[in-house]
KEKE-3310 file (N, C-alpha, C; in steps of 0.2 Angstrom, whole numbers, plus 5000, padded with zeros to 4 digits):
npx = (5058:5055:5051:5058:5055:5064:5064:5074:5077:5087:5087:5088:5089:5089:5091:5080:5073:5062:5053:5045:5032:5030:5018:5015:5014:5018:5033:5042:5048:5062:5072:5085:5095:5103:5117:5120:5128:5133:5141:5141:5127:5114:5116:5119:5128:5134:5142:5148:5154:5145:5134:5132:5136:5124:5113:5120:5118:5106:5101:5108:5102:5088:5092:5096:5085:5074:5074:5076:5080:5080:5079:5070:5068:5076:5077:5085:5086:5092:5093:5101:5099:5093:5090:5089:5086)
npy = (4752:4768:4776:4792:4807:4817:4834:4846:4865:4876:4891:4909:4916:4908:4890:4877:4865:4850:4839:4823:4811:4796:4795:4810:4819:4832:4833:4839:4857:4865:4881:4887:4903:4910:4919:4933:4941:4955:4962:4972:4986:4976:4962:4949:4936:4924:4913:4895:4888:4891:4891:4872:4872:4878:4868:4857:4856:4859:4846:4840:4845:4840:4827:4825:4831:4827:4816:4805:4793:4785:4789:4788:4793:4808:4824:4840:4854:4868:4880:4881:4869:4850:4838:4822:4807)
npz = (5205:5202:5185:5173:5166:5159:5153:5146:5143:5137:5137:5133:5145:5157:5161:5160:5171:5170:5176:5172:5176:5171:5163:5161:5169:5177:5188:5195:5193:5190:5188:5182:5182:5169:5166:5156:5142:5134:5123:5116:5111:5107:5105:5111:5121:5129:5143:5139:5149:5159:5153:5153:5168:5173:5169:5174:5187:5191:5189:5197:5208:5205:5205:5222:5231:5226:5224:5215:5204:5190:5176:5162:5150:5139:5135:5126:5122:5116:5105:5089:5089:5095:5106:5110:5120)
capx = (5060:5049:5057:5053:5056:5067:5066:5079:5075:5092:5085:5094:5091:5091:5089:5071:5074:5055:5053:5038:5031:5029:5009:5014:5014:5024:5034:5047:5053:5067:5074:5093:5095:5111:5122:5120:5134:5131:5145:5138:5121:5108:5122:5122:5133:5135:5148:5146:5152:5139:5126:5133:5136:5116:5111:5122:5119:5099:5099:5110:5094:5083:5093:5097:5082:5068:5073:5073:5085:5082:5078:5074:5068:5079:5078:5089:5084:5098:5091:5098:5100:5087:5096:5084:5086)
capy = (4759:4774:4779:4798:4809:4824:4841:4853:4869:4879:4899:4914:4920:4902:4882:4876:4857:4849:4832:4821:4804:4792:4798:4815:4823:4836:4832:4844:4858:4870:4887:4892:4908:4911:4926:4935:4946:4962:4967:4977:4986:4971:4959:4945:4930:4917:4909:4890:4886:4894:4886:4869:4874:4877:4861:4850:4858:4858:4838:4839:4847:4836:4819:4827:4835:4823:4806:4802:4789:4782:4793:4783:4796:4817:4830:4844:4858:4874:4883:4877:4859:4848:4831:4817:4800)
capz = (5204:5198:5181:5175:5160:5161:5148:5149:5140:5139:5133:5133:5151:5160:5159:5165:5169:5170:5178:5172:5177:5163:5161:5159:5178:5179:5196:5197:5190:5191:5185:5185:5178:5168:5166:5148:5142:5132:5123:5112:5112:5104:5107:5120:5123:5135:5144:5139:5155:5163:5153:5158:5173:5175:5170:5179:5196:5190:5187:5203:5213:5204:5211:5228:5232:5223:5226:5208:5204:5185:5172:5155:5142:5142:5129:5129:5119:5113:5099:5084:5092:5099:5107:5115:5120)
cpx = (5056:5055:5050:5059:5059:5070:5071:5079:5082:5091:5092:5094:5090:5090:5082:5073:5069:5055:5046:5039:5032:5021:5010:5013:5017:5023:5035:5050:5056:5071:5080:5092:5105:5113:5121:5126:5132:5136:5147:5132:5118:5113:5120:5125:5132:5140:5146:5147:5149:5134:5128:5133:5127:5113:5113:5119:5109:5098:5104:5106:5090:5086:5094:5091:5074:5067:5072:5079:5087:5079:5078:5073:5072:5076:5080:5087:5087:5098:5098:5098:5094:5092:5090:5089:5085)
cpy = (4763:4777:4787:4799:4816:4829:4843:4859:4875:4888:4903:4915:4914:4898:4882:4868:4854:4842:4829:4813:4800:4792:4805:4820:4826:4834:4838:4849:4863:4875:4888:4897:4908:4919:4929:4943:4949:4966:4973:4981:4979:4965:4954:4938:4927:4914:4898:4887:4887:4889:4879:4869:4873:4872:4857:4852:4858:4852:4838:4839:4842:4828:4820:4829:4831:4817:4803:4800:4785:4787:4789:4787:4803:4820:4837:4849:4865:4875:4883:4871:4857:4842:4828:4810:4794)
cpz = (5199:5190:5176:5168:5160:5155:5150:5144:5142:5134:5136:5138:5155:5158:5165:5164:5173:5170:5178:5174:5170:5159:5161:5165:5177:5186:5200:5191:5194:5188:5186:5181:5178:5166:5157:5148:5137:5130:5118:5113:5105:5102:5111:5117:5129:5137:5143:5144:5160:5161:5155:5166:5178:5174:5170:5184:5195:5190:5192:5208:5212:5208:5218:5232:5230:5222:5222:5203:5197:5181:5165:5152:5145:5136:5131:5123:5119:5108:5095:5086:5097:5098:5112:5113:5117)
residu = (UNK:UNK:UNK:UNK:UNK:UNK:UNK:UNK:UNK:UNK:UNK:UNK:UNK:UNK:UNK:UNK:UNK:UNK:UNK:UNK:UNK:UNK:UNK:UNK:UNK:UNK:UNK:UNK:UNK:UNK:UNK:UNK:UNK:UNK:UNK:UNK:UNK:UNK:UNK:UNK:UNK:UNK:UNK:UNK:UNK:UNK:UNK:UNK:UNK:UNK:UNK:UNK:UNK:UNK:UNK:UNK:UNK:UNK:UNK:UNK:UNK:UNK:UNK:UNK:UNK:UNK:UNK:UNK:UNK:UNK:UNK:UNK:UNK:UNK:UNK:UNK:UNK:UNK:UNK:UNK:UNK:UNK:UNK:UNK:UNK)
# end
């Protein structure tokens, strides 16, 4: 079984979730865009279940849609926090 390396990049205006081989291929990637709220001028916020939201249903595309079944290293990256494997 092919085992692969999956970023996930969670910015302000969406998650980028970046599928590599184990040599460094990029296979797949994918962009949700999330909702930014503005309730201020120079303002924004996020609903946390959106940004969840965006990257389940992104690492949902990537196992449905990519045929990519073990995943051994991740890294999740949400400015102030970085969280790896």
């Amino acid at each position: 079984m092919k085992e692969y390396i999956l970023s996930i990049d969670q910015g302000t205006t969406s998650t980028k979730l970046v599928l590599y081989d184990l040599e460094s291929n990029e296979m797949v990637k994918i962009i949700k865009p999330i909702q930014i709220i503005t309730p201020k001028r120079n303002w924004v916020e996020h609903s946390p279940e959106k940004i969840f939201l965006s990257i389940v249903n992104g690492i949902k595309d990537i196992f449905n849609n990519y045929f990519v079944f073990k995943i051994k290293f991740f890294g999740l990256k949400n400015l102030p926090f970085l969280i790896t494997s």
